[in-house]
SEBA-287096 format. One record per residue (C-alpha): residue in three letters; x, y, z; residue number from 1. Coordinates in Angstrom, 2 decimals, padded with zeros to 5 digits, always signed. Layout:
N
@res:ALA	east:X	north:Y	up:Z	n:NUM;
...
//
This chain:
344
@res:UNK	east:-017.01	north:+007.28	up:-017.64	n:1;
@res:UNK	east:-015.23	north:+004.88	up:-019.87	n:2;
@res:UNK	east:-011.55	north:+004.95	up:-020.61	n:3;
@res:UNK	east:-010.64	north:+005.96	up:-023.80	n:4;
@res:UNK	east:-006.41	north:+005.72	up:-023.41	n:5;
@res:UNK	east:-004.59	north:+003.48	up:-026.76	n:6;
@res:UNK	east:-006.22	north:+000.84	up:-027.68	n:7;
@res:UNK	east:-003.98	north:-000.38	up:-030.90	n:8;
@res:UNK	east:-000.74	north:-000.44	up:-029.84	n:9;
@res:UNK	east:+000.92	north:-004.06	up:-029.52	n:10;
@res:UNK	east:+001.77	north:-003.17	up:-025.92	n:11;
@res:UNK	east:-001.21	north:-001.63	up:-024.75	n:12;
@res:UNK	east:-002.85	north:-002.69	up:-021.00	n:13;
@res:UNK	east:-005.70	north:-002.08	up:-019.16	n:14;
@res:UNK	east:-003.91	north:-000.13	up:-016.45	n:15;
@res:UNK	east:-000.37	north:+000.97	up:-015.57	n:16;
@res:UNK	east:+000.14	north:+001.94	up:-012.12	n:17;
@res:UNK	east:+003.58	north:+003.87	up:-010.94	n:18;
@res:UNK	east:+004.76	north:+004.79	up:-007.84	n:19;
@res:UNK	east:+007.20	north:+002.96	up:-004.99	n:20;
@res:UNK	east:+006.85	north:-000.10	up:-003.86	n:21;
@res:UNK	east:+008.20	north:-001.48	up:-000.71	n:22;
@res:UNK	east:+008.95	north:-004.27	up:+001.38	n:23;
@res:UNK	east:+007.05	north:-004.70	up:+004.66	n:24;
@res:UNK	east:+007.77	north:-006.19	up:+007.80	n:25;
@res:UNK	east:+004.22	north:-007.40	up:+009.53	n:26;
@res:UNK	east:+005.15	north:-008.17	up:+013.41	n:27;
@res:UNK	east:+004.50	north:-011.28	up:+014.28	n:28;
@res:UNK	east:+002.40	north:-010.37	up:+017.60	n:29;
@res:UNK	east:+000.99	north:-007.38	up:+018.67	n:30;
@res:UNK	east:+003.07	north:-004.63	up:+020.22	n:31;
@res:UNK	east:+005.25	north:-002.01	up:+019.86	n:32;
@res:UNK	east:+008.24	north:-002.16	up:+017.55	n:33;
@res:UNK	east:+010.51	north:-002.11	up:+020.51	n:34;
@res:UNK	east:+009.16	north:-005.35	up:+021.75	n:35;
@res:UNK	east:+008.57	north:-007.44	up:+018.57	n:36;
@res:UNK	east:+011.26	north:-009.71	up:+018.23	n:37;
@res:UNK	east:+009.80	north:-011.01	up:+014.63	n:38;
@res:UNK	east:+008.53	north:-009.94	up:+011.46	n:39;
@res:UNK	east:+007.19	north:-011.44	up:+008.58	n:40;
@res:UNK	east:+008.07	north:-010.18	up:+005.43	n:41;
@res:UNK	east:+005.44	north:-008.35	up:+002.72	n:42;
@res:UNK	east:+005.42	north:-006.24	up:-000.65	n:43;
@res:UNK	east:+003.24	north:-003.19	up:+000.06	n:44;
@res:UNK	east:+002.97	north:+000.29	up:-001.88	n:45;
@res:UNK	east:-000.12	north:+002.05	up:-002.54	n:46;
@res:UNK	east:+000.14	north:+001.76	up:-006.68	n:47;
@res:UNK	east:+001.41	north:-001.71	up:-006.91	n:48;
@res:UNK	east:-001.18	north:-002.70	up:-004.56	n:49;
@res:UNK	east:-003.44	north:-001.62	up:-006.95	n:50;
@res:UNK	east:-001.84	north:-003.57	up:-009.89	n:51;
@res:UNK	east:-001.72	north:-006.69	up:-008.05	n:52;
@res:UNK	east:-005.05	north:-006.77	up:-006.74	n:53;
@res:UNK	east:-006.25	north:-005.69	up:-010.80	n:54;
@res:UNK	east:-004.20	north:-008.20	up:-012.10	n:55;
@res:UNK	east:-005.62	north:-010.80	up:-009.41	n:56;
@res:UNK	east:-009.08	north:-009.65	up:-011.19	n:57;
@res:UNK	east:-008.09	north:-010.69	up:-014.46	n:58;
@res:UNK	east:-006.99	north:-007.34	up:-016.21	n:59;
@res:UNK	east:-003.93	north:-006.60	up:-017.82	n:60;
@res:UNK	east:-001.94	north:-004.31	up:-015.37	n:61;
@res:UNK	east:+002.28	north:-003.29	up:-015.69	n:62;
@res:UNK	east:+003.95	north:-001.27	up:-012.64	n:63;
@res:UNK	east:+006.32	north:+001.12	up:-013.38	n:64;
@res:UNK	east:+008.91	north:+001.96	up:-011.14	n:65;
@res:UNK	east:+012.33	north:+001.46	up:-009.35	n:66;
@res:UNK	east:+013.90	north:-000.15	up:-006.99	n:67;
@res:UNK	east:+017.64	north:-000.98	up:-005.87	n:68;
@res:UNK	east:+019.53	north:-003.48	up:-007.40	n:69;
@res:UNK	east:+019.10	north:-005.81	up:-004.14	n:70;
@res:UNK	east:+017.88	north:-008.68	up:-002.68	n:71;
@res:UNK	east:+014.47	north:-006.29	up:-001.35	n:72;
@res:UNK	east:+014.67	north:-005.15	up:-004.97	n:73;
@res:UNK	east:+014.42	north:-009.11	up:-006.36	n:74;
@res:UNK	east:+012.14	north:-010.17	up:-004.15	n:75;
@res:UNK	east:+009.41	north:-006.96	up:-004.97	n:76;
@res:UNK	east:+009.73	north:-007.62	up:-008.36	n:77;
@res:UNK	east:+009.31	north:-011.39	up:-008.39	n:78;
@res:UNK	east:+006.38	north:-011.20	up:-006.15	n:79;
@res:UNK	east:+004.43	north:-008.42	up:-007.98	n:80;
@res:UNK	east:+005.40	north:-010.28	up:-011.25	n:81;
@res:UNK	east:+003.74	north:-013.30	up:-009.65	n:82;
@res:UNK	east:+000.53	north:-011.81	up:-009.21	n:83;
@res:UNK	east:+000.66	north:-011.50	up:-013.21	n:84;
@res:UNK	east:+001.57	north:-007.70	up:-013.20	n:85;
@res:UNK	east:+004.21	north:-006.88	up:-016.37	n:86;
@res:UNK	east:+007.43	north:-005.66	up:-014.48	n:87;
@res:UNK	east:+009.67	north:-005.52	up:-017.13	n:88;
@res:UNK	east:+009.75	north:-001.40	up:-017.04	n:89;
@res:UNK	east:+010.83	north:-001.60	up:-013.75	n:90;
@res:UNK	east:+013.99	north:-000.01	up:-013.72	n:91;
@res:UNK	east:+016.89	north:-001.24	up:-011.19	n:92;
@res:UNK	east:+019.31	north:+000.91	up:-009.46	n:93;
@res:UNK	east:+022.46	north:-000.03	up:-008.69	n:94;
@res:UNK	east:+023.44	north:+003.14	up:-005.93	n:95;
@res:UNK	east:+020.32	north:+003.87	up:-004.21	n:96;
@res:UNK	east:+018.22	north:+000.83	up:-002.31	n:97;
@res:UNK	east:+014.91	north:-000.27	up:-002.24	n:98;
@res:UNK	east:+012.59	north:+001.10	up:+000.12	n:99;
@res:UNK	east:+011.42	north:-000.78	up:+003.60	n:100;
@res:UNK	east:+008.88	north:-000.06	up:+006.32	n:101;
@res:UNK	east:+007.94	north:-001.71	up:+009.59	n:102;
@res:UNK	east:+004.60	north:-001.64	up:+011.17	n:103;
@res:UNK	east:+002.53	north:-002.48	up:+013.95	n:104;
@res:UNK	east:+000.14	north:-005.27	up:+013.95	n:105;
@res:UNK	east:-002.88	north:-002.65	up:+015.28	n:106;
@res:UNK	east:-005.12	north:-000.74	up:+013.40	n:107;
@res:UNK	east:-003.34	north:+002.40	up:+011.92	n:108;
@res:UNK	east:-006.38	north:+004.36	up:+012.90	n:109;
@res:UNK	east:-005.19	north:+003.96	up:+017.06	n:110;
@res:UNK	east:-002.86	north:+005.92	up:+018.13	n:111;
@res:UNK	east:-000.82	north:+002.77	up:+019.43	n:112;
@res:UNK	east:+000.10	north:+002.28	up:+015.99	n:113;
@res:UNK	east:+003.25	north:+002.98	up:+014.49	n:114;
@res:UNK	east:+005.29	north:+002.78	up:+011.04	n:115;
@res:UNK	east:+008.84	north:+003.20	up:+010.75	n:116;
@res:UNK	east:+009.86	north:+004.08	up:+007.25	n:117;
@res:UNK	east:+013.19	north:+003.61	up:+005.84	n:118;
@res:UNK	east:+012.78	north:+005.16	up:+002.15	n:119;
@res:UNK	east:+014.47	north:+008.45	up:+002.35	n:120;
@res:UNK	east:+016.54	north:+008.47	up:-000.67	n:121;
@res:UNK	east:+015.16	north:+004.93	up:-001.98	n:122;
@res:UNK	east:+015.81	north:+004.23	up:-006.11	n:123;
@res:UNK	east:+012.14	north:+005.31	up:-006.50	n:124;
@res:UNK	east:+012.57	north:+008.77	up:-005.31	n:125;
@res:UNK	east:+014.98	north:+009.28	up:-008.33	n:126;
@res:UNK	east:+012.12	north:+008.81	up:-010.80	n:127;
@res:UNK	east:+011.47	north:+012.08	up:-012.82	n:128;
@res:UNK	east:+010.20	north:+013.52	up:-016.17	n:129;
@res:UNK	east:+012.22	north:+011.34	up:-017.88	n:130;
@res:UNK	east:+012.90	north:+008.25	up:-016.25	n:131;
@res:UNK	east:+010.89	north:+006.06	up:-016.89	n:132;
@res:UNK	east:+010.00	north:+005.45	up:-019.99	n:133;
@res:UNK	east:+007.52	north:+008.23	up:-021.05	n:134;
@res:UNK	east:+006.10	north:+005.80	up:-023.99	n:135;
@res:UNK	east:+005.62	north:+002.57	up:-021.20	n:136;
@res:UNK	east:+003.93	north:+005.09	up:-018.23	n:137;
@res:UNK	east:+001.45	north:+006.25	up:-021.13	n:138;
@res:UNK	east:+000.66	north:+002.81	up:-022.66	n:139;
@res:UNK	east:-002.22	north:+001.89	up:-021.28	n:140;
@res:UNK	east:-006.20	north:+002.62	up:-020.68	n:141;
@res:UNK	east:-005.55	north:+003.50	up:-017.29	n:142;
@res:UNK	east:-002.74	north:+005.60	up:-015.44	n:143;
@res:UNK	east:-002.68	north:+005.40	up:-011.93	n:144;
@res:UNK	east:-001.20	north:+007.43	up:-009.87	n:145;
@res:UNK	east:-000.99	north:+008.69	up:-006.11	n:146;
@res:UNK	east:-000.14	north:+011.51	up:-003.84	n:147;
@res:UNK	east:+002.63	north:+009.45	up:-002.35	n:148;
@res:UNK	east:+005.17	north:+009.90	up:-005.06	n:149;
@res:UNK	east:+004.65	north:+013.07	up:-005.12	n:150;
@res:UNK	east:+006.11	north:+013.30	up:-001.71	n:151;
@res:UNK	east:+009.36	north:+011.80	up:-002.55	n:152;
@res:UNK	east:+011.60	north:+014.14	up:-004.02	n:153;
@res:UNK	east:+011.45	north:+017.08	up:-006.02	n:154;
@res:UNK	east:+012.06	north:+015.44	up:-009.18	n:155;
@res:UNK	east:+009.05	north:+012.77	up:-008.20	n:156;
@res:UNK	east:+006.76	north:+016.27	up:-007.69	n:157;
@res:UNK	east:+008.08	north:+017.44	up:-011.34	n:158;
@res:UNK	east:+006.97	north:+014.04	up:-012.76	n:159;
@res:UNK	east:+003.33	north:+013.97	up:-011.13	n:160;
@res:UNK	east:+002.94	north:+017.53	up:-012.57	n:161;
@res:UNK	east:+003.70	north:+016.42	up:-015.91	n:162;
@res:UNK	east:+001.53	north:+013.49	up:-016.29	n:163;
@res:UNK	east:-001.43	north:+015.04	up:-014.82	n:164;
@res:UNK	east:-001.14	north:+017.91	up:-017.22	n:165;
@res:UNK	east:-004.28	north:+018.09	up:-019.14	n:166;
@res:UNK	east:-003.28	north:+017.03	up:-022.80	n:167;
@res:UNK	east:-004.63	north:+015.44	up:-026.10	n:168;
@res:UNK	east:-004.18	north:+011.48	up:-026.29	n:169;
@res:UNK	east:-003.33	north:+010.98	up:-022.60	n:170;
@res:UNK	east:-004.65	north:+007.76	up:-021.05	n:171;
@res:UNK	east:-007.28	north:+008.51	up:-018.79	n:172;
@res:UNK	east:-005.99	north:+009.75	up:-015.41	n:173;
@res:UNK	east:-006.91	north:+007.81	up:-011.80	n:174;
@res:UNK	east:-005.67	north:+009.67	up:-008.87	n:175;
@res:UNK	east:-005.26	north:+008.70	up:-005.32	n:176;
@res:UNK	east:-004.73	north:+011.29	up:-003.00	n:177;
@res:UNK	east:-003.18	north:+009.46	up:-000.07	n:178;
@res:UNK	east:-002.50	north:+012.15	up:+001.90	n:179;
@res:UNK	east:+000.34	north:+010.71	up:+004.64	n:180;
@res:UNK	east:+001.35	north:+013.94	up:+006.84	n:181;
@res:UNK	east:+005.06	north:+012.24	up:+007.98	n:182;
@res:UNK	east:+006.35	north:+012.11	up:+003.84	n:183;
@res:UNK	east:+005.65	north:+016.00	up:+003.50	n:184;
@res:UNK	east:+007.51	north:+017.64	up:+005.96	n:185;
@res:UNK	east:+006.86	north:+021.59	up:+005.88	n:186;
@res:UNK	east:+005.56	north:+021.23	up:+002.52	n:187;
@res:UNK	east:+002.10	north:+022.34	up:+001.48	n:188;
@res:UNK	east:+000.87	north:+019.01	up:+000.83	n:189;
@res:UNK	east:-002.55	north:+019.93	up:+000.60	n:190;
@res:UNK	east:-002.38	north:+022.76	up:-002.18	n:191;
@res:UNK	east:-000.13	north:+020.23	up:-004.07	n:192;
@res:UNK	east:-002.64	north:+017.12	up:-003.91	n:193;
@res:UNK	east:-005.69	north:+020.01	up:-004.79	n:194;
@res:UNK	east:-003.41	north:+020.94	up:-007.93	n:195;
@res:UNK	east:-002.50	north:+017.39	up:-008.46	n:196;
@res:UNK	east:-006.15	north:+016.04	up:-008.49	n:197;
@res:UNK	east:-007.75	north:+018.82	up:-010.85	n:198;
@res:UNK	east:-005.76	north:+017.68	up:-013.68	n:199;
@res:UNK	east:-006.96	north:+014.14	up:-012.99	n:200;
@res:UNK	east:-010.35	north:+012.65	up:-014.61	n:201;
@res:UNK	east:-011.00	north:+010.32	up:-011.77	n:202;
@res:UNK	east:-009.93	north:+010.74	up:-007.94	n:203;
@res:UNK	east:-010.09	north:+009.36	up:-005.02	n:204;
@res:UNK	east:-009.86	north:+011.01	up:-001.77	n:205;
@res:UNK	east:-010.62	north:+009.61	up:+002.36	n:206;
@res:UNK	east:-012.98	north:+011.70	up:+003.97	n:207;
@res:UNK	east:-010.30	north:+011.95	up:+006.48	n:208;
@res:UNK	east:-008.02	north:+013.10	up:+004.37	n:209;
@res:UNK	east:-009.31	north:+015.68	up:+002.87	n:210;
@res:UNK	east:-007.79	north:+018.68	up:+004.49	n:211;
@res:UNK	east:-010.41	north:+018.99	up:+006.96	n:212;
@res:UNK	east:-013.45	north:+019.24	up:+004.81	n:213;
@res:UNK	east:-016.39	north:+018.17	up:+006.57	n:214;
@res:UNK	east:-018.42	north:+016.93	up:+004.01	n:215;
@res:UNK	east:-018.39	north:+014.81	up:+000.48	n:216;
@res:UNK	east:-020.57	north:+018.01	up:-000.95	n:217;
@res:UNK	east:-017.70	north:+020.15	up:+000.16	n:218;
@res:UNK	east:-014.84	north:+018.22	up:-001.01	n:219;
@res:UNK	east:-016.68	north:+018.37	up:-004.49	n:220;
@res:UNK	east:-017.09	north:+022.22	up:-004.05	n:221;
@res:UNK	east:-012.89	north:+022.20	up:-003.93	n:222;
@res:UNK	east:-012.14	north:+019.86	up:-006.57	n:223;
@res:UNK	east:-015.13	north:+020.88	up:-009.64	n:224;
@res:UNK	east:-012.38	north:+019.53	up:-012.17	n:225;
@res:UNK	east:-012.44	north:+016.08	up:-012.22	n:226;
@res:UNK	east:-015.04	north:+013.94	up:-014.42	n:227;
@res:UNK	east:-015.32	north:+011.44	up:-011.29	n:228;
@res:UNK	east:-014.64	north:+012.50	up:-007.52	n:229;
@res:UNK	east:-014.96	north:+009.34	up:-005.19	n:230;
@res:UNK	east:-015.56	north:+010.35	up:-001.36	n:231;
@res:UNK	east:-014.63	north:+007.16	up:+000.81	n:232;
@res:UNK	east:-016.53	north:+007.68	up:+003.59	n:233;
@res:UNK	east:-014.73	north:+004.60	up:+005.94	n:234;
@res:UNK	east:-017.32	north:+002.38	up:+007.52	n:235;
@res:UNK	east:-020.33	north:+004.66	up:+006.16	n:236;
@res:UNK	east:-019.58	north:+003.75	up:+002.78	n:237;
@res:UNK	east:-018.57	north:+006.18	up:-000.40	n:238;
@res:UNK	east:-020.09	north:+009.00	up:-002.22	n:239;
@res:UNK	east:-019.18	north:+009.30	up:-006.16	n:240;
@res:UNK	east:-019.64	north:+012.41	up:-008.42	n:241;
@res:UNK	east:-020.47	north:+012.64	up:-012.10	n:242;
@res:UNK	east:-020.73	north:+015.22	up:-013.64	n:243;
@res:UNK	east:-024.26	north:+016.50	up:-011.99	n:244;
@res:UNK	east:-025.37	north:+012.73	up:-010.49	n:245;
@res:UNK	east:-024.25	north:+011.93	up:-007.34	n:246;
@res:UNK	east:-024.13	north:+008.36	up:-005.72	n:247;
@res:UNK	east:-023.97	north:+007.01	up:-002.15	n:248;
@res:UNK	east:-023.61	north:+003.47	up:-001.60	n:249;
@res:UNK	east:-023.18	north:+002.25	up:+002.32	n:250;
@res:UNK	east:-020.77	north:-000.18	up:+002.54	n:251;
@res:UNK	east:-021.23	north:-003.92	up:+003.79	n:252;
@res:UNK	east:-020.09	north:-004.56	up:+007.31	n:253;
@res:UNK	east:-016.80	north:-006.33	up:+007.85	n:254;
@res:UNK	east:-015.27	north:-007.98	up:+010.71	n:255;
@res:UNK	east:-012.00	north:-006.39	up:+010.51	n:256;
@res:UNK	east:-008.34	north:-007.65	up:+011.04	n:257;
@res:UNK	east:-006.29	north:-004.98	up:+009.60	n:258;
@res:UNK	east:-007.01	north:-001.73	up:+008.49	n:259;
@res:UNK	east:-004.30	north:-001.80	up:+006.02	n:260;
@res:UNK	east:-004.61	north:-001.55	up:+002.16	n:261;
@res:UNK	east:-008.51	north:-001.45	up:+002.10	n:262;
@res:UNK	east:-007.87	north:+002.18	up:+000.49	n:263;
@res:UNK	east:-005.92	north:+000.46	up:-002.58	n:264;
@res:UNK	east:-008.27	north:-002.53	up:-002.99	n:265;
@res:UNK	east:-011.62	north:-000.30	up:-002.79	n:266;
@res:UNK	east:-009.42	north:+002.25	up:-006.49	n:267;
@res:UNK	east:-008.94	north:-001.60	up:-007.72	n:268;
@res:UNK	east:-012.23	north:-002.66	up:-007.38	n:269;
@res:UNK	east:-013.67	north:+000.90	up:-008.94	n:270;
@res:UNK	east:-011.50	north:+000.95	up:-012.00	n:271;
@res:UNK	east:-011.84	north:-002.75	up:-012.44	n:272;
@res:UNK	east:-015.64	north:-002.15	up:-012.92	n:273;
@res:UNK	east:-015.32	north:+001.36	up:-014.31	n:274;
@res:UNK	east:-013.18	north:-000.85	up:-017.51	n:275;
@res:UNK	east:-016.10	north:-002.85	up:-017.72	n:276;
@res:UNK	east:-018.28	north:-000.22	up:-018.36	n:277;
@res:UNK	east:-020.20	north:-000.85	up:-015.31	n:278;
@res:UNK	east:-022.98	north:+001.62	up:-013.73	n:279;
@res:UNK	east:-021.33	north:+004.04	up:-011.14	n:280;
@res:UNK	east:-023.27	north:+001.79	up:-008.10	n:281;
@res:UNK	east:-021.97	north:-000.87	up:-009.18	n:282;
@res:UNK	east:-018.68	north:+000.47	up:-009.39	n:283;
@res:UNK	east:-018.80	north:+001.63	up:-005.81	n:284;
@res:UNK	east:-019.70	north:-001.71	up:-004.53	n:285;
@res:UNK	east:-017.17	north:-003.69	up:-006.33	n:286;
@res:UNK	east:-014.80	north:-000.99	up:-004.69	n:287;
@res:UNK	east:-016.28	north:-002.05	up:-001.00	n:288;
@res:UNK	east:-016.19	north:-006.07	up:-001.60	n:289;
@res:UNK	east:-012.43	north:-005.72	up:-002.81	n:290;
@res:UNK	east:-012.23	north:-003.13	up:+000.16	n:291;
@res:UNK	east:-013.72	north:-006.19	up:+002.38	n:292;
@res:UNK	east:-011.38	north:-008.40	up:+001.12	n:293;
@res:UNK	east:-008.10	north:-006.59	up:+002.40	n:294;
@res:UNK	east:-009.63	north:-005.44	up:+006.22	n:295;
@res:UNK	east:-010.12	north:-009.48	up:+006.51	n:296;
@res:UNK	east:-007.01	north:-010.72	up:+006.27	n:297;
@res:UNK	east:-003.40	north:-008.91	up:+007.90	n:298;
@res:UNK	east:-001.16	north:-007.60	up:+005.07	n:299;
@res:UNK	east:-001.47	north:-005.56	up:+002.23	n:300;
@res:UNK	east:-003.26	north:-007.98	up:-000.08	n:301;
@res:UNK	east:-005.77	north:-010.37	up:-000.05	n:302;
@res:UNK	east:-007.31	north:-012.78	up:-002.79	n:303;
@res:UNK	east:-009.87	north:-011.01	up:-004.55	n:304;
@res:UNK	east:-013.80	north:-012.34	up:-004.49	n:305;
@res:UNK	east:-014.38	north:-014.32	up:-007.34	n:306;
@res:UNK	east:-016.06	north:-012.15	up:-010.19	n:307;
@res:UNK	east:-019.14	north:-014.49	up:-010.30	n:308;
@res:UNK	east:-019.62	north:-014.16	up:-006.89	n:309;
@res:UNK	east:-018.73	north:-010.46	up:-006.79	n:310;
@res:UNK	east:-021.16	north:-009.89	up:-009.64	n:311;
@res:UNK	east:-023.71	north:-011.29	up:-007.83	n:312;
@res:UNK	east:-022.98	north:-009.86	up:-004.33	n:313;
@res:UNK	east:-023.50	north:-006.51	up:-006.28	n:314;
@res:UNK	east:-026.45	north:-007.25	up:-007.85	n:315;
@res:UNK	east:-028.33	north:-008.05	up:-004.51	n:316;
@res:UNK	east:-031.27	north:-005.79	up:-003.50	n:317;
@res:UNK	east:-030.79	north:-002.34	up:-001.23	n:318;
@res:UNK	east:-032.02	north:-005.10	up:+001.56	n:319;
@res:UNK	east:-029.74	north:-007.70	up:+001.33	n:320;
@res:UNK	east:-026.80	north:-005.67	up:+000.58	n:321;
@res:UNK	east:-027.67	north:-003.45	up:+003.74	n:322;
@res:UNK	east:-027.68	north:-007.86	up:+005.60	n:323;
@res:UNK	east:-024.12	north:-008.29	up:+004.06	n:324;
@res:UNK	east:-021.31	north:-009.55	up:+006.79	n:325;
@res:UNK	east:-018.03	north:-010.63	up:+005.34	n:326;
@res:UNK	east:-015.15	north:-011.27	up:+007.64	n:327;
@res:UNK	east:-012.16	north:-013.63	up:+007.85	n:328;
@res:UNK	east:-011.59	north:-016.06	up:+004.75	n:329;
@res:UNK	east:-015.14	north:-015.22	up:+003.27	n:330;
@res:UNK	east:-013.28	north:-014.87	up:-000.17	n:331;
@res:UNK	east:-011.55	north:-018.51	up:-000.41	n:332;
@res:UNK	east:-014.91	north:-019.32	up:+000.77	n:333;
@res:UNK	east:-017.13	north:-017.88	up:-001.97	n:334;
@res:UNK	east:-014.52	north:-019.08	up:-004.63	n:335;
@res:UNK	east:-014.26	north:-022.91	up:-003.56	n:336;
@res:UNK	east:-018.49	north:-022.57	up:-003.68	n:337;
@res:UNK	east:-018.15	north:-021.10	up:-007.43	n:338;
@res:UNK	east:-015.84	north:-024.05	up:-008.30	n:339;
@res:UNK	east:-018.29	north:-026.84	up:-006.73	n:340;
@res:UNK	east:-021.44	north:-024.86	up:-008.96	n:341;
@res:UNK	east:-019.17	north:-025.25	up:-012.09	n:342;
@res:UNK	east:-017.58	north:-028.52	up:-011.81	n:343;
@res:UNK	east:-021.13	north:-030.46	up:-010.48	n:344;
//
């Protein structure tokens, strides 16, 4: 699959991601939120994630958004703009804030975890069908999208619908489902993410998220639409469908620290080598190395692998892949080693 979205326009980019971004407090110790005294402050949101860690990669990304007409509201859009992401479509809000959450430092797979969420009525959940700018969302190879905005607000729903209705000229669609439980309330969240992701060309969807299907064969059995259907499988690795081929690739084992925006790294590092017109195992393990880079270190985002060193990392043998160990650091590592090969 190769993205065929406007290439001519003056304005045109590789990807544009929308959703809601965030702030983040990450405790400073472990604990529960009751006892942490400290916090140190983040940007996290599952799109933006995306664009950063894209943009990081060297492709041409823009987030589209909103956020309150704050200080939280500055400081997300100076630090996503300073990972090279376009923000100027971001659209500030002067009577609804920007979002915030708090977190744990534990994995969010225990059940000591916990987030506290203060979004409920944040600037982003005012986005609908017409704000933003229709013309800005569309402009680019890439849209990506995710199942968290849909669970916003009503008029958030209403804009999801409409730009994952099948149409002529759209850019082509990448959807995350991101199923979180605690944004839905008594909403059917899992006929709206099914609806949501057949009118999307490429999705991806946690095995453990997939409204209890217990396999990758049977989560393509409910969602035949899409051109490309990405299973992440967690520490197995991922499964990908294509049309009639289907591709496993395990992924590399990881010494992790946080289990926290792996799921956003592994969609960066599978559209960033789906826009290359990379092979679909290829695609999947550029998805787990960016994937490795974000359970190494404890926030959101990480510094991407080099793409020398990723390149070759992919190309290793079934073997050597299946040897692979990454953990703390190992991309700061593999980049200063690119730098001494080019500058000796």
């Amino acid at each position: 699959m190769t993205p065929t979205g406007p290439c001519n326009a003056p304005d045109v980019v590789d990807v544009v991601a929308l959703g809601e971004s965030m702030v983040t407090f990450l405790p400073s110790r472990p604990g529960r939120l009751a006892d942490v005294s400290s916090f140190e402050r983040g940007i996290g949101g599952a799109e933006s994630n995306v664009a950063c860690v894209l943009a990081a990669a060297g492709h041409s990304v823009r987030w589209v958004g909103r956020v309150g007409d704050d200080a939280f509201g500055d400081h997300l859009v100076e630090a996503i703009g300073g990972y090279g992401v376009d923000v100027t479509h971001v659209r500030r809000d002067p009577c609804r804030p920007t979002g915030i959450y708090f977190r744990t430092a534990g994995d969010r797979a225990g059940d000591a975890h916990e987030v506290a969420y203060y979004r409920t009525g944040s600037a982003a959940s005012a986005m609908s069908v017409t704000d933003p700018d229709p013309a800005a969302v569309r402009a680019g190879r890439v849209l990506h999208l995710s199942g968290i905005t849909a669970a916003l607000s009503g008029t958030c729903l209403d804009l999801m619908r409409d730009l994952t209705a099948r149409r002529p000229g759209r850019p082509l669609i990448s959807f995350d489902v991101n199923h979180r439980p605690g944004l839905w309330g008594g909403t059917d969240a899992p006929t709206v993410l099914r609806d949501l992701a057949r009118g999307a060309d490429l999705v991806f969807v946690g095995q453990d998220e997939a409204w209890g299907l217990r396999s990758a064969e049977a989560v393509r059995a409910a969602l035949p639409e899409p051109e490309v259907l990405v299973v992440k499988q967690g520490a197995a690795g991922a499964t990908v469908f294509e049309q009639r081929d289907v591709t496993f690739v395990p992924a590399p084992r990881v010494d992790v620290v946080a289990a926290v925006g792996a799921g956003d790294a592994f969609a960066a590092g599978f559209l960033s080598a789906t826009l290359r017109g990379l092979p679909v195992r290829e695609r999947l393990r550029h998805g787990h190395l960016m994937a490795a880079a974000a359970l190494t270190v404890p926030g959101d985002l990480a510094t991407p692998p080099a793409r020398e060193h990723a390149d070759r990392l992919v190309a290793l043998d079934d073997a050597a892949w299946g040897r692979l160990r990454l953990g703390p650091g190992w991309t700061e590592e593999t980049q200063r080693a690119d730098e001494e090969v080019r500058t000796s």
